[in-house]
N, C-alpha and C positions, 0 to 999 in steps of 0.2 A: 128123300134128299131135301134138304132148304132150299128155300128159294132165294133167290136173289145171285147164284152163281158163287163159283169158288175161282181164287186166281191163284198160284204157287210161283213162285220167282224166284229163281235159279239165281246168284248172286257171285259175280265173281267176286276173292276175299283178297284181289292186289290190291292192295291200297287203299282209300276210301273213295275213290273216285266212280266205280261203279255202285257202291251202295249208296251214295248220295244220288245217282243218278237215280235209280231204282225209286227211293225215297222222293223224289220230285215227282214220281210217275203215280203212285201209290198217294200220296198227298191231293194229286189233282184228280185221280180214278175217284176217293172215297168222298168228293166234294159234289159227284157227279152220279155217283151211285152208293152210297155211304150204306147198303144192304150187303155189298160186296165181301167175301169170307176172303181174307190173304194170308198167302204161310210164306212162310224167307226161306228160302235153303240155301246155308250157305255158311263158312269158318268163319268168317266177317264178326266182329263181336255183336253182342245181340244188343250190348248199350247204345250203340250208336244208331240202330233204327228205334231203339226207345226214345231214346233223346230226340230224335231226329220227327218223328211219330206221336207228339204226345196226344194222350186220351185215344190215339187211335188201336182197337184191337186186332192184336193180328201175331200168329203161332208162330212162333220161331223155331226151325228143326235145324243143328248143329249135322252139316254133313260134307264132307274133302269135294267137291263139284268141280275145283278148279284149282291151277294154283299161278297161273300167267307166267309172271319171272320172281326168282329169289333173287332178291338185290343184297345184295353188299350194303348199301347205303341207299338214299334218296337219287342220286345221281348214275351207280354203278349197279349193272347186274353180273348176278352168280352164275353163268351157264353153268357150268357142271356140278353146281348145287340144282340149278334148275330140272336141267335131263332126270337128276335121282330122284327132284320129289314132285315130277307128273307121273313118273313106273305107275300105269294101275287107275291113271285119272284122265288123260292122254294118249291115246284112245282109251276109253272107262275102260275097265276091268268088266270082267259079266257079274261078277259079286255087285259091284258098284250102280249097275245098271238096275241089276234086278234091286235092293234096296231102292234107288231112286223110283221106278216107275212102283213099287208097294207104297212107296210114301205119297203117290200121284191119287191113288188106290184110298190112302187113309183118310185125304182131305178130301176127297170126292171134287178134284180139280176139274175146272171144265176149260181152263187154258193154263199152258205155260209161257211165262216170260222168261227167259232169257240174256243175261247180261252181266259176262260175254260166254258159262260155263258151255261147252256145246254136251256134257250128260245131261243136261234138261232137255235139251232140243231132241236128244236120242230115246233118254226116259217117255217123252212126250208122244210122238211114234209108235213106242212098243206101247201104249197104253191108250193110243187111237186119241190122244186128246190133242187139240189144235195146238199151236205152236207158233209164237212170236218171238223175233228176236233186234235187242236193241241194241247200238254199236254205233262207235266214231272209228273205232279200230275194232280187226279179229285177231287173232291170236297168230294163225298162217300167216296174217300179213307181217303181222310184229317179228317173227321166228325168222321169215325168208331171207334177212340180210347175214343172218348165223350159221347159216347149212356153210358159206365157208371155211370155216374154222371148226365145226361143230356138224359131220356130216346126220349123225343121229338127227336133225331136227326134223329130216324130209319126212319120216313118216308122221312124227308130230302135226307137222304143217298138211300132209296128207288126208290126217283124221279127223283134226279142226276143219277143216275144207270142205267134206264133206258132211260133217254136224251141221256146218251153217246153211249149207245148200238145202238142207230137208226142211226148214225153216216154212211155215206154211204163210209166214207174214214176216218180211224185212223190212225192219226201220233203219233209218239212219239220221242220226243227229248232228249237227255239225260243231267244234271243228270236223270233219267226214275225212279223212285220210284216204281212202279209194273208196269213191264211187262206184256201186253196185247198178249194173241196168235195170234190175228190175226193183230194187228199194223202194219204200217210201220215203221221203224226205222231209224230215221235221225239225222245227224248232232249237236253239239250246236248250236245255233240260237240268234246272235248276233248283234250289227249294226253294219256298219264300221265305222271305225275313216278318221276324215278329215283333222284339222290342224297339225297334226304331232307330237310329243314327243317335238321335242325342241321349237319350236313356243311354243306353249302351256306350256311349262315352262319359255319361257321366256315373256308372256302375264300374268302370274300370278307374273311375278317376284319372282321366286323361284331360289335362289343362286346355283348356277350349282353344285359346290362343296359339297352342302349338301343332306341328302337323301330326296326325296319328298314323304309323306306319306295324303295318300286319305280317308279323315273318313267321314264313310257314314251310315246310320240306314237305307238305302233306301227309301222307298215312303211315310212310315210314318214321320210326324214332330217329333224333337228332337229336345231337347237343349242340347247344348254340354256347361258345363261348368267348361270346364278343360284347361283353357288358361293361368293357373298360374301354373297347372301341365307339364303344355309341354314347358314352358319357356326357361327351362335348358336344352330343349336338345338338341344336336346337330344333326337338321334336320328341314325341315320345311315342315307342316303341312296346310291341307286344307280340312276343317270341312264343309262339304255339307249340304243343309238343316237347318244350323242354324239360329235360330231364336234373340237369345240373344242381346241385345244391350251394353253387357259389353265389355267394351275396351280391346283387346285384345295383346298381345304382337307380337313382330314385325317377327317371326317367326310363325306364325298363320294367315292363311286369311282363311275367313269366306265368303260360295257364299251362297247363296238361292238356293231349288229347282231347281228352274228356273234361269240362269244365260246365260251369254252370251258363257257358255261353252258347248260342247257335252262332255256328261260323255263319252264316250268310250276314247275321246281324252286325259278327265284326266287320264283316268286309264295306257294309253302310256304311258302317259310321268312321270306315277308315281312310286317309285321304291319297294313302299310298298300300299297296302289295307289295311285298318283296319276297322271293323264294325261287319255288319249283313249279312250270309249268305242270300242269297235272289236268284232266277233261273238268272235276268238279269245281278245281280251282277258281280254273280259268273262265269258267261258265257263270257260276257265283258272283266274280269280279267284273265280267263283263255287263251283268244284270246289274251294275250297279253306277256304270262307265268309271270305273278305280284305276286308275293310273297303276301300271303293272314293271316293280325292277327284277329282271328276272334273270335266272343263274342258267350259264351254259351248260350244254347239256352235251354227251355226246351217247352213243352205242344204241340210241332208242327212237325208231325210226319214228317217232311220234310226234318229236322235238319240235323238227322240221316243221312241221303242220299247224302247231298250235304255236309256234314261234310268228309264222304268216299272220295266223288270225288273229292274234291280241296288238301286234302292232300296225293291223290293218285299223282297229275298233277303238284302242286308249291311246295315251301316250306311255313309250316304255322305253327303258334303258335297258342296256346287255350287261351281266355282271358277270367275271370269270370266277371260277369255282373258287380262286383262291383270294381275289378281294373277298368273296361272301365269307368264306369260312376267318376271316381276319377282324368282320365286322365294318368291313373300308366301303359300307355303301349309304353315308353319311350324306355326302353331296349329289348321289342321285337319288335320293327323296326330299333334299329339298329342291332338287331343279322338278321333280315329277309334281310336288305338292303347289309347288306355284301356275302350273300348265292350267287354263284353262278342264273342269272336268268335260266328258264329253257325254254326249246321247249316250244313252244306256243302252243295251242291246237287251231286246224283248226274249224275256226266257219262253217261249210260250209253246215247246216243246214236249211238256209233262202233258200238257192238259191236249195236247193233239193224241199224242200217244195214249191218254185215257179214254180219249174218243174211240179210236180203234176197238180199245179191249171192251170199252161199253157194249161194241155195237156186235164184237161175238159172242162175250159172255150172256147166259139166258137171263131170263126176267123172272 
C-alpha cells in the first residue's frame, strides 16, 4: 500500500453546500499533508470539485450515497418526491452497502469522511476503517418536523440516527443546529478566495463606483427574471445560476453555475449578497463580513438557525419570496451597501477538521 494514507469522502449531492464544505476540508487537509490519496463519492457533479480543487489530484467515483430533500425549487421541498427517491439509500440497500464498502476496498481508504451521507459512515464499519463525520445539520434532524404530515419519515429519521451515532469522530461546524454532547466543535468551514476583490470586479466589469450585488438560490436552478426590475438601480448586479436567455440590461451580468469564476472570489469583491441562506453560502459570505439580503424561507428547519447567525455577524435585510422573485430588492442593497462592512468571521474550520484527519490518517 502507499504511503502517506488514503481519505474517501462520502458527499452529500443537496445542493452545493456540503461539497463546498468538503472542498474547504480537502484544500486545507492537502496544505498540510499534500502526500494524502482522496476519492469523492458522491452524485454532486465532479466540475465543481474540479473547479473547486484546481491542480489538486484526487478520484472522483459517481455513486447515489444520499439524496437529503428533492425540492421543488430553492425555497420549497418535494416530500413525496423525496420518500420515492431515498427507497434503497435511506437506510442503504445491502446492494448499496456492499458497492460502497468494495469501493472503501479499491482505494485502500484508511478514513471515511462523511458529509452528511450516513452509507459512508455504515460502509466504513463494515470495512473496519475509522469514520468521521462533518455536519451543521443531519438528516433526522431535518426530517423530524415532516413525520406529521408524512408518517414514513420515522424510519428514515430512525436509520440516519443511528448511521450518525456509529460515527467514530463527530464534528460539528457552526451555524450547528443541535448540538451533539459528545461532538467536536469547529470552526465555519469555508474555501478560500484566490483572484482577489478587485481583479474579480474588474474581470466582471463591474463599475467601481457602483455597489456590486451577488444573487444566488445556491445549488438549485433558478431563473432570475428581474432584469427590468434592477434596471433603475443604481448598482450592478450578478445573477448566478441563471438560466434565462432574456436580454438583460447593462447593469446585470448573468454567470451559470459553472463559470470561470470561484464563488468565494465573488463574494470578496461583492458589497452585497442577496438570495438563499444555504451552510456554504452563508459561510463564504460571512469570511468576508458581506452584508447579507436574504429570501424568507419556510418548511426547512435550518432557516431558523442560519437566519440567527448571519444577522448576529453582517448587516441583513429580510426579503419575502415575492419582493425577490419581482426583483423589488433594489433599496435593500443600497441601504446594505452603505452599512459600515463588518469583521469578517474566521473561516478556520477546514483546517481544524484537517488536523483531525491528519492526526488519524498514517504517515
Amino acid at each position: 500500500m502507499a504511503t502517506g494514507g488514503s481519505l474517501a469522502a462520502f458527499v452529500s449531492p443537496h445542493g452545493f453546500g456540503h461539497a463546498a464544505r468538503v472542498c474547504g476540508v480537502v484544500e486545507a487537509l492537502v496544505a498540510v499533508r499534500p502526500e494524502v490519496r482522496v476519492t469523492i463519492v458522491t452524485t454532486a457533479p465532479e466540475w465543481f470539485f474540479r473547479d473547486s480543487l484546481p491542480g489538486q489530484a484526487f478520484e472522483y467515483r459517481s455513486l447515489n450515497v444520499d439524496v437529503g430533500l428533492v425540492q421543488h425549487d430553492s425555497l420549497r421541498a418535494d416530500l413525496p418526491a423525496t420518500l420515492a427517491a431515498v427507497d434503497g439509500v435511506v437506510p442503504p440497500a445491502n446492494q448499496l452497502v456492499e458497492r460502497a464498502t468494495a469501493l472503501l476496498g479499491d482505494c485502500n481508504a484508511d478514513v471515511v469522511l462523511a458529509d452528511i451521507a450516513p452509507v459512508g459512515l455504515i460502509a466504513g464499519q463494515a470495512a473496519g476503517v475509522p469514520t468521521v463525520l462533518v455536519e451543521n445539520f443531519t438528516w433526522d434532524w431535518i426530517y423530524e418536523p415532516f413525520v406529521a404530515e408524512h408518517v414514513e419519515f420515522v424510519p428514515l429519521i430512525e436509520a440516519a440516527a443511528h448511521a450518525y451515532a456509529g460515527a467514530d469522530v463527530h464534528i460539528q461546524t457552526p451555524p450547528v443546529c443541535f448540538p451533539r454532547a459528545r461532538a467536536i466543535q469547529v470552526g465555519p468551514i469555508a474555501r478560500g478566495t484566490r483572484l482577489g476583490a478587485v481583479a474579480t470586479r474588474e474581470c466582471l466589469g463591474a463599475p467601481a463606483d457602483l455597489p456590486l450585488a451577488l444573487v444566488s438560490m445556491g445549488g438549485v436552478e433558478w431563473t432570475f427574471d428581474v432584469g427590468r426590475a434592477l434596471a433603475a438601480t443604481p448598482a450592478h448586479f450578478v445573477l448566478i445560476g441563471q438560466q434565462s436567455d432574456a436580454v438583460l440590461p447593462d447593469n446585470v451580468t448573468a454567470l451559470p453555475h459553472r463559470s470561470q469564476y470561484h464563488h468565494p472570489d465573488l463574494l470578496a469583491a461583492a458589497d452585497v449578497m442577496v438570495g438563499k441562506l444555504g451552510y456554504s453560502t452563508v459561510a463564504e459570505a460571512m469570511a468576508q463580513g458581506c452584508p447579507f439580503a436574504y429570501v424568507e424561507r419556510t418548511g426547512f428547519a435550518e432557516y431558523d438557525v442560519l437566519t440567527r447567525y448571519v444577522e448576529a455577524h453582517v448587516p441583513t435585510r429580510r426579503l419575502s419570496e415575492g419582493a425577490f422573485r419581482r426583483g423589488e430588492f433594489g433599496a435593500a442593497v443600497r441601504d446594505l451597501a452603505t452599512r459600515p462592512r463588518t469583521e469578517p468571521v474566521r473561516a478556520h474550520g477546514g483546517a481544524q477538521v484537517a488536523d483531525i484527519l491528519a492526526g488519524i490518517l498514517p504517515r
